[in-house]
N, C-alpha and C positions, 0 to 999 in steps of 0.2 A: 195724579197727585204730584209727579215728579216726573219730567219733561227736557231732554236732552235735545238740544237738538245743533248736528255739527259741529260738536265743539272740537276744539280745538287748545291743547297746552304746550309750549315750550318752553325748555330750559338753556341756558347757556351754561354749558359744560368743557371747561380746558380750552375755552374760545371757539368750539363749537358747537352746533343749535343742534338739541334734542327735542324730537317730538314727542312727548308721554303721551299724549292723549292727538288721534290725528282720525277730525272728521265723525266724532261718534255721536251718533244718535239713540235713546236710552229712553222707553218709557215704563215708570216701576207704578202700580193703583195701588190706593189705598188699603193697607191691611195682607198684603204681597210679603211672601219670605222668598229671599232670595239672594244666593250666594256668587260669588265672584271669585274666579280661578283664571289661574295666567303662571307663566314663568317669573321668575326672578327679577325684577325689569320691565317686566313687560305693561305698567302701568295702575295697575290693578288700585293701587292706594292711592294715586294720583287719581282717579276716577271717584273712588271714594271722599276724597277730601274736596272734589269739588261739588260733589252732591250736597256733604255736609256745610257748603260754606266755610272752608277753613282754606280755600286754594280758590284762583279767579281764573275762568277760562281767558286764553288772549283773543279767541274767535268763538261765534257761537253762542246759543239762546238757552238760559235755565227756565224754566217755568217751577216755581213750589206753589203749590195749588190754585194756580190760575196766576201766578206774582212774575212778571218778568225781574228776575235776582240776581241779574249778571250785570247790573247799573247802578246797585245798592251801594253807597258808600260806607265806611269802618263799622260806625254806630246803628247804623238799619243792617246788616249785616249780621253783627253781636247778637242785635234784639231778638232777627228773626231766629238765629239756632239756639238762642236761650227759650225759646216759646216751642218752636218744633222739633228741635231736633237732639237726641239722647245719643252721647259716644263714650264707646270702649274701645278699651286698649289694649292690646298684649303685655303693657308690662305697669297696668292696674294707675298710672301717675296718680296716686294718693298721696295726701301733705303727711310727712309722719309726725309730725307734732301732736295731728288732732285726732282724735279718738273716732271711732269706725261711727256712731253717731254723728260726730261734728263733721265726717268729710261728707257724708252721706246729706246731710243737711246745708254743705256750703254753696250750692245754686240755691239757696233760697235764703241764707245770711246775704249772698252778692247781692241779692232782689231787697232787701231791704226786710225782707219778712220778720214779724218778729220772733224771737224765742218762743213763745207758746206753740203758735202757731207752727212753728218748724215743728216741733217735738210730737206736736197732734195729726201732720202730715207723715213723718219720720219712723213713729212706733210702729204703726201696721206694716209699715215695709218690713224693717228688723225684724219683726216676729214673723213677716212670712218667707222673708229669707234665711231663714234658721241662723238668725244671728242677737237671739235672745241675750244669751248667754256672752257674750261677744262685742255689746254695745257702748263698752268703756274700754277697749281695748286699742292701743293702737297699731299703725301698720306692721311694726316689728314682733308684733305680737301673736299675729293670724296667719296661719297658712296661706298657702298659695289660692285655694279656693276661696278661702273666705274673704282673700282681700278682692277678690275677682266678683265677690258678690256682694261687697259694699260698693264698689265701682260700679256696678250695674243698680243698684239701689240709686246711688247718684245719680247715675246717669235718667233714671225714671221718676225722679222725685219732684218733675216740673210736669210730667206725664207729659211727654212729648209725641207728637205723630209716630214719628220718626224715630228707629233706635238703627245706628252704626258699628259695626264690632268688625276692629280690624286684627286680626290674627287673634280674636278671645282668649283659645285657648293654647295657646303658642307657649306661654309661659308654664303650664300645667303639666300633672302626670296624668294617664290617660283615662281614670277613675273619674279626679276632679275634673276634667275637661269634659267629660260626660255628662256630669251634673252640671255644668255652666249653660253646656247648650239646651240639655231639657228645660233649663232656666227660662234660655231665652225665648224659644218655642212656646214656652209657658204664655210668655207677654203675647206672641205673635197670638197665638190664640187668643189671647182677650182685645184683638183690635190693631194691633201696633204693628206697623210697617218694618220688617226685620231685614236690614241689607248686611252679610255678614264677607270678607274677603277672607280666606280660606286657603292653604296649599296643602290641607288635609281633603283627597278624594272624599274621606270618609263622612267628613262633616258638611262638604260640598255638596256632597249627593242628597242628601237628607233634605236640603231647600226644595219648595215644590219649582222654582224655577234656577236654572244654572247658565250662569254669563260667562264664557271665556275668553279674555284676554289677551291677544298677542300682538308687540311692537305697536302698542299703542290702539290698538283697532278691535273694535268686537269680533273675534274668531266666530262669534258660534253665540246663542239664545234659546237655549229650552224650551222658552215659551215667544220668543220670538219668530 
């Protein structure tokens, strides 16, 4: 499903050239949980944002499901991680104006969708992320979990292949970060390709396959 191969990122920092990513080859299949650990630096989100299309390798071959995606320009780009690909965040980017429904439904206002049809896609989510009660609420208004679980309603409400979780539970006490991951593990079992970046061994370990990280290079592959 997702196909690395050689890639290669740099950055120009203080006038000179950092390597994030140097040389990596990455094959994750369909339906795969599988976590990413590294030091501080050491690339980890830079490998992640370019899986997800949010970052462009400067060398080196993406494949998402047979698609070579490292020649896609802005607009094919957009389209394909608005159709595949679901991200979360360590620190929830929710609009706080809109009510824990309306963020949860704004990839599908973007899409043109209409209201019915958002609210008929929308409902079964809220009820089965225990955000019944919770569904006119906005971001100031929800704990730290529960905004962490309308971010992930969002991020699944185009049902994506694909779901990305960079430091999920980073922002969390270690109760609610508990519940986010059985969350995510949830989805993983029902199909979905779960890539999560982690500097918690704890939640590292738990992936069935573990990638680490160093100065830019794959250290080590679990199932590699």
């Amino acid at each position: 499903m997702i196909e690395l191969s050689d890639i290669c990122r740099t950055f120009a920092v203080g006038g000179q050239e950092v390597r994030a990513m140097d040389h990596v080859c990455l094959a994750i299949g369909a339906g795969e949980y599988l976590s990413i650990m590294g030091p501080s630096g050491s690339g980890k989100s830079t490998l992640l944002n370019i899986i997800g299309l949010l970052d462009t390798p400067n060398s080196g071959t993406y494949l998402l499901d047979g698609r070579d995606v490292t020649s896609l320009g802005d607009e094919q780009l957009a389209a394909t991680r608005s159709l595949k690909i679901g991200f979360i965040f360590q620190f929830f980017h929710l609009i706080s104006r809109l009510t824990a429904t309306e963020n949860i439904e704004l990839p599908l206002m973007l899409a043109g969708v209409p209201a019915r049809q958002r609210h008929q896609r929308s409902a079964p989510l809220i009820d089965s992320f225990g955000l019944g009660n919770r569904r006119h609420h906005r971001p100031d208004e929800l704990s730290g979990g529960q905004r962490q679980r309308v971010a992930i309603a969002r991020a699944v409400i185009n049902q994506p292949a694909v779901l990305l979780a960079d430091e999920p539970t980073g922002n969390l006490d270690r109760s609610s970060g508990a519940e986010i991951i059985e969350l995510l593990e949830e989805l993983n079992r029902g199909g979905q390709t779960l890539v999560i970046v982690t500097h918690d061994p704890e939640i590292g370990e738990r992936a069935r396959r573990l990638v680490r990280v160093v100065d830019g290079r794959l250290a080590s592959d679990s199932g590699g």
